[in-house]
N, C-alpha and C positions, 0 to 999 in steps of 0.2 A: 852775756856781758860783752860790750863793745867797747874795746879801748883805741881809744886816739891820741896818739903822742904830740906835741905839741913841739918839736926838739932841733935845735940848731946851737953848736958848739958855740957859733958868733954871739957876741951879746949885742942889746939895744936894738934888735930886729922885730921886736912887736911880740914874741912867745905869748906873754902874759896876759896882754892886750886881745891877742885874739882868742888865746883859751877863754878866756871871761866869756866874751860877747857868743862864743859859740856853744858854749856850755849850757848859757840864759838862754839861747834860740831850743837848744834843745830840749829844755826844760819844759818849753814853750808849747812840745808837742805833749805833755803829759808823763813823759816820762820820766824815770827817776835817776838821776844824775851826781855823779860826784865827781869834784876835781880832785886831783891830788899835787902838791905843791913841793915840786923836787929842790923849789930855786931856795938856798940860803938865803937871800934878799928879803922871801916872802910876800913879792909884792901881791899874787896874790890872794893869797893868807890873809892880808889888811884889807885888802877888796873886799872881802867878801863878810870882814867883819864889820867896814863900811854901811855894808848893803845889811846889814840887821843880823848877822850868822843865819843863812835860812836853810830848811831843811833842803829846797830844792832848787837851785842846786847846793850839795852839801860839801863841806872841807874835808881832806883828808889829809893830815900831814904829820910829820913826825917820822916817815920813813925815811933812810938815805936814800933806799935804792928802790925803782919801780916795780921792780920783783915781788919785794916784798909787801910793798901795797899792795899790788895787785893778789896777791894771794890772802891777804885779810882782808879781802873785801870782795872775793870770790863769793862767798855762798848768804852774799846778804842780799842778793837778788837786784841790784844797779841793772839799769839798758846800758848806760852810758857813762867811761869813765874816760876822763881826759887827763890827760901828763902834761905839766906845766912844768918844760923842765928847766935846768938851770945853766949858763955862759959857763964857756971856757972845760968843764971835766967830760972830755971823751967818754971815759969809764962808764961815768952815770950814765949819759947820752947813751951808749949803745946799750946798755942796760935797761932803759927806758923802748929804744927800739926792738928791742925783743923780747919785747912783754906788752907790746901793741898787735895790734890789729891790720894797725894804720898810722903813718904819720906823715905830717904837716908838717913843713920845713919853712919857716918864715923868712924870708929875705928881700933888703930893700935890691933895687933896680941898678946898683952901682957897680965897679968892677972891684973893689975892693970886698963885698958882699958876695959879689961871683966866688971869686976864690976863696973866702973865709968859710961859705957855705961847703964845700965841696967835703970835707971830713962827713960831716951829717948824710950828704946824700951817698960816698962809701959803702958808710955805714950801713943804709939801708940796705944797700942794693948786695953788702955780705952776706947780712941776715937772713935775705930773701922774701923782708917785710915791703907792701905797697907801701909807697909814697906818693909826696908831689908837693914842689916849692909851692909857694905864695908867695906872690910878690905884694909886699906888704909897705905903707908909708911913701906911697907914689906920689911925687911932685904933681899936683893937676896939670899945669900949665904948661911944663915938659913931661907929661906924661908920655905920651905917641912914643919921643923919639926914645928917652929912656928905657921906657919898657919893650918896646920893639924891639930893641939893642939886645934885651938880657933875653927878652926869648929867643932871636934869633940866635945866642950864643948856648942855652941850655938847650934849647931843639937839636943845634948842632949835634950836643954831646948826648942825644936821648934822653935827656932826663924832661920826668913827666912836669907840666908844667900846670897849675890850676885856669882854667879860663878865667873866675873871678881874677878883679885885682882891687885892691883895699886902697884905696885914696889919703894921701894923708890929711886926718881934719881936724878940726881942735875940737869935735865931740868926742873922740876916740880918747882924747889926753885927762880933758875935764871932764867925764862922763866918769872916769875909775877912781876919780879921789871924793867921788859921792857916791857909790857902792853901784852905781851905775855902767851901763857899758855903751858905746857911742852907740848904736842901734836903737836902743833905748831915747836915745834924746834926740838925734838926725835922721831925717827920711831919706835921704842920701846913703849916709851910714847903711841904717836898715837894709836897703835893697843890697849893698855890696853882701853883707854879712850872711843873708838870704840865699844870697847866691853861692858864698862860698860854703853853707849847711850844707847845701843841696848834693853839691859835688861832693863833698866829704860820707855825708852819708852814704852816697848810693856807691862810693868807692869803698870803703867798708863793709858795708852790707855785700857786695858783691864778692867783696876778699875773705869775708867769713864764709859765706855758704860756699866759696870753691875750697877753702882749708876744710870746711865739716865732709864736703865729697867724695874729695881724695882720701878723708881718714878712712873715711866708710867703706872707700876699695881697698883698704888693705887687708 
């Protein structure tokens, strides 16, 4: 079982948004997928009941804490379980990080997002879980200079940075209030979200089999 956390203490940085659309890509390969939804908000909870409640990908919620998801939902045989997690409680957040795999740090390109982000990527880097921002909600038209700015400023400080970056479009906004996810309705969308699977996975998948290695030397 693959879990990927979805987690940034900041809110309105896209969490939910991008667990959706990565979840349905993953789905996409045949695999069996579940979210689970740490956010009181729920938004998405409502997604997904939007999109018809389907089994794949499937809801999980009702947990507070990711721990405990992840351990009832341990031996029902998921590839793929993502943490959609919730603004503002540290607690949960690192909770959630260390009961991942992998996490995804969503943040826009601003400086106000630089430093609000910085507790999450801490966080990680206590636990000794992989990570890596996204830079998520990119202005197109200032894209270059914005986003060059913020990696040039997370490069500085080593923290891992996604190649993908997520555009901000308005299929991304109206694609989830029809159970939809912008990938699903934008060819544009699509190719970002393709891109940021790709990275995700083979960052995970590479973070599992070096954690299953090391266990086996011991």
């Amino acid at each position: 079982m693959n879990i990927v956390g979805f987690l940034n203490s900041k809110g309105g940085v896209g969490k939910s948004t991008l667990c959706a659309a990565i979840a349905v890509r993953a789905a996409q390969e045949n695999r069996r997928v579940c979210i689970v939804d740490l956010d009181p908000q729920e938004s998405v909870a409502d997604w997904w009941r939007r999109r018809g409640q389907p089994d794949n990908p499937t809801l999980f919620k009702g947990a507070d804490r990711a721990s405990d998801a992840v351990e009832a939902l341990a031996l029902d045989g998921w590839d793929w379980v993502f943490l959609d997690g919730p603004p503002g409680s540290l607690i949960v957040t690192d909770d959630a990080i260390r009961a991942s795999n992998f996490v995804a740090v969503p943040m826009r390109a601003s400086g106000l997002d630089l430093l609000a982000s910085q507790d999450a990527v801490r966080l990680c880097q206590d636990a000794g879980v992989g990570y890596m921002v996204v830079l998520n909600a990119c202005q197109s038209r200032s894209r270059d200079k914005l986003v060059e700015a913020a990696r040039s400023i997370l490069f500085s400080n080593q923290v891992p940075i996604a190649d993908a970056t997520i555009t901000q479009r308005i299929a991304f906004v109206t694609a989830m209030t029809t159970g939809k996810t912008g990938a699903e309705k934008d060819n544009a969308a699509a190719e970002e979200i393709e891109a940021l699977w790709k990275e995700i996975k083979s960052a995970t998948l590479k973070g599992v089999r070096a954690k299953a290695k090391k266990e086996a030397a011991r």
